[in-house]
C-alpha positions as CSV (number, residue, x, y, z in Angstrom):
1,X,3.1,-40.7,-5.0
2,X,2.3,-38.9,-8.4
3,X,-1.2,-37.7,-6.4
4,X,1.2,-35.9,-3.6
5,X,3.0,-34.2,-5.3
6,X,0.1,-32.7,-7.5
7,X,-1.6,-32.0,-4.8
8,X,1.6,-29.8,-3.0
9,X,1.8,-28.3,-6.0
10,X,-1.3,-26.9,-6.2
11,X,-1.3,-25.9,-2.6
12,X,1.8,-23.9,-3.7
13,X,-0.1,-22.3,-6.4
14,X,-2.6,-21.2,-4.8
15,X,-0.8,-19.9,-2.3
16,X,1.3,-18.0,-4.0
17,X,-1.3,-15.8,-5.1
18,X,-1.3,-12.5,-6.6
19,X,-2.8,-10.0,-9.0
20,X,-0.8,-9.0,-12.4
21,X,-0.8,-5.1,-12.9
22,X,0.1,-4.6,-16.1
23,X,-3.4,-4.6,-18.1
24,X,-6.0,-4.5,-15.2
25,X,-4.1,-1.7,-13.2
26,X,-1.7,-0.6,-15.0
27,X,-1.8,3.2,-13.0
28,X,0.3,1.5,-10.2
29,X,3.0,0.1,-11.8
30,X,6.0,2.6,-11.2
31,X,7.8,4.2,-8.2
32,X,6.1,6.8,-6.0
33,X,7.9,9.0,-4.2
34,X,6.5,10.1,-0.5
35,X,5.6,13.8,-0.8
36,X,3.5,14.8,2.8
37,X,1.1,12.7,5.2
38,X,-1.5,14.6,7.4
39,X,-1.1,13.5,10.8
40,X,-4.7,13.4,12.7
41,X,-4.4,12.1,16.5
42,X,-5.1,12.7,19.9
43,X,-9.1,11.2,19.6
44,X,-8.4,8.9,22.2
45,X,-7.4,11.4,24.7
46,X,-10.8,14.0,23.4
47,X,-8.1,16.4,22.3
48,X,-7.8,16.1,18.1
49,X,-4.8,18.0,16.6
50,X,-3.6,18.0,13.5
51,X,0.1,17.9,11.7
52,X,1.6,17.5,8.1
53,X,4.7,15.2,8.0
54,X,7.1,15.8,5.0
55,X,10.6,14.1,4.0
56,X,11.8,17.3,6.0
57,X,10.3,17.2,9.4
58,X,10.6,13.1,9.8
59,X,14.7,13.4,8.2
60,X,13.7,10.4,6.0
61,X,12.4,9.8,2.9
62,X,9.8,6.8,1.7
63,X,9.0,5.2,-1.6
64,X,6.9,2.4,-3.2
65,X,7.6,0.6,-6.4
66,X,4.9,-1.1,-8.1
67,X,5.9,-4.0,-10.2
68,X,3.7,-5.7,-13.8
69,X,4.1,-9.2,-12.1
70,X,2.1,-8.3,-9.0
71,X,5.0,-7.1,-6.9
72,X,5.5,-4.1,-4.6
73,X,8.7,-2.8,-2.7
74,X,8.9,-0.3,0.5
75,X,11.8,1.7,0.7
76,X,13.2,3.9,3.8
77,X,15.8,6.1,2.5
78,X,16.4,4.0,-0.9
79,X,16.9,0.7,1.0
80,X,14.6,-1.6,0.8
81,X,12.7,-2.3,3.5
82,X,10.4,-5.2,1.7
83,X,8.6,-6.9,-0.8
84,X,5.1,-8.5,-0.8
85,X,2.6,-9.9,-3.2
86,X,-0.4,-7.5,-4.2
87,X,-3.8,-8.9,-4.2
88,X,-6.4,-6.9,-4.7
89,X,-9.5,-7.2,-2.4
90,X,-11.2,-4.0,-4.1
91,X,-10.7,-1.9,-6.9
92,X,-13.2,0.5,-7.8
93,X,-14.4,4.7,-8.4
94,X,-14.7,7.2,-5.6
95,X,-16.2,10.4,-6.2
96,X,-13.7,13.1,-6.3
97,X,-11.0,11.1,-4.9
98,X,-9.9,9.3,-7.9
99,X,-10.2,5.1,-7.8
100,X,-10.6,3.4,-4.3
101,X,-8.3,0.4,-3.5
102,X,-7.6,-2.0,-1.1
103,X,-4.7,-4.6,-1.4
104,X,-4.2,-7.6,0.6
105,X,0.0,-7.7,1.1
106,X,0.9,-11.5,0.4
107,X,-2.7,-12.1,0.0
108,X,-3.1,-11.6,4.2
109,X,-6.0,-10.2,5.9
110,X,-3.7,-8.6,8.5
111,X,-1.4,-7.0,6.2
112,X,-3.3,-4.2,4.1
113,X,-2.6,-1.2,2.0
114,X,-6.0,0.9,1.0
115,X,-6.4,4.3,-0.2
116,X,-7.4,5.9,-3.8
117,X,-5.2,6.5,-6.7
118,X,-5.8,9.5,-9.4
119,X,-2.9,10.0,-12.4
120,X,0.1,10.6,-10.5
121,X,-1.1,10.5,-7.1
122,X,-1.2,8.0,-4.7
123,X,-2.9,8.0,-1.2
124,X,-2.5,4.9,1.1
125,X,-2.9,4.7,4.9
126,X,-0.7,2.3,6.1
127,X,2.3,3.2,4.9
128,X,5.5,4.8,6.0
129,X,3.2,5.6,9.4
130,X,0.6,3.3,11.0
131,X,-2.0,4.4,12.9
132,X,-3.6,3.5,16.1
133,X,-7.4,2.2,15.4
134,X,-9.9,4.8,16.9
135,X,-7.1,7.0,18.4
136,X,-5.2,8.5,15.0
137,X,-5.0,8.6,11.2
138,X,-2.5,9.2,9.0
139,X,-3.2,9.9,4.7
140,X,0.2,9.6,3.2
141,X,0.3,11.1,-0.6
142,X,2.8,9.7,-2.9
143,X,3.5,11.1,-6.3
144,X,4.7,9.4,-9.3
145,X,8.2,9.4,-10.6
């Protein structure tokens, strides 16, 4: 019996995974405030355009709140739209584009926030917009508060 329930709690352990920001990336913890995203689309029908999407033209506003534990919040209009567990897959330089990252959202393969971070600004991908693999992009900038 004693075996089980080490064994279950290990399981939940390991599980449960995720990376503490405060010493090893300490430039994330905070709230970041959506500034613009550059819109690029139309590559699936051999027509690219281009657009830049602010709080203004999509009536909304976005944030992301990094947290010491290992924690991040999305917001939509200061409600809380979730929370997940950062794990990082990849943290390392880019030239001229400040520290390249990639985060596994509650340590899933499906779920994924990458971009580059430099002082107060933050570029991710995946978030408020999602593209359409092959067909559009989107680079959101985020700076901190």
């Amino acid at each position: 019996m004693k075996n089980i329930i080490y064994i279950m709690l290990l399981l939940v352990a390991f599980s449960c995974k995720k990376d503490n920001l405060k010493h090893k990336y300490p430039k994330f913890v905070g709230k970041w405030e959506w500034v613009y995203t550059d819109h690029v689309y139309g590559w699936c029908d051999n027509w690219e355009q281009e657009e830049t999407l602010t709080p203004v033209t999509e009536n909304s506003h976005y944030q992301v709140e990094f947290f010491e534990k290992g924690l991040v919040e999305f917001y939509e209009n200061d409600v809380l739209i979730v929370q997940k567990r950062v794990v990082f897959e990849y943290y390392g330089n880019n030239t001229g584009n400040g520290v390249g990252f990639k985060i596994l959202l509650d340590n899933n393969e499906d779920e994924i926030l990458s971009g580059a971070i430099l002082d107060t600004i933050l570029r991710v991908n995946q978030f408020p917009f999602k593209g359409i693999s092959g067909c559009e992009d989107y680079d959101h900038y985020f700076t901190k508060q």
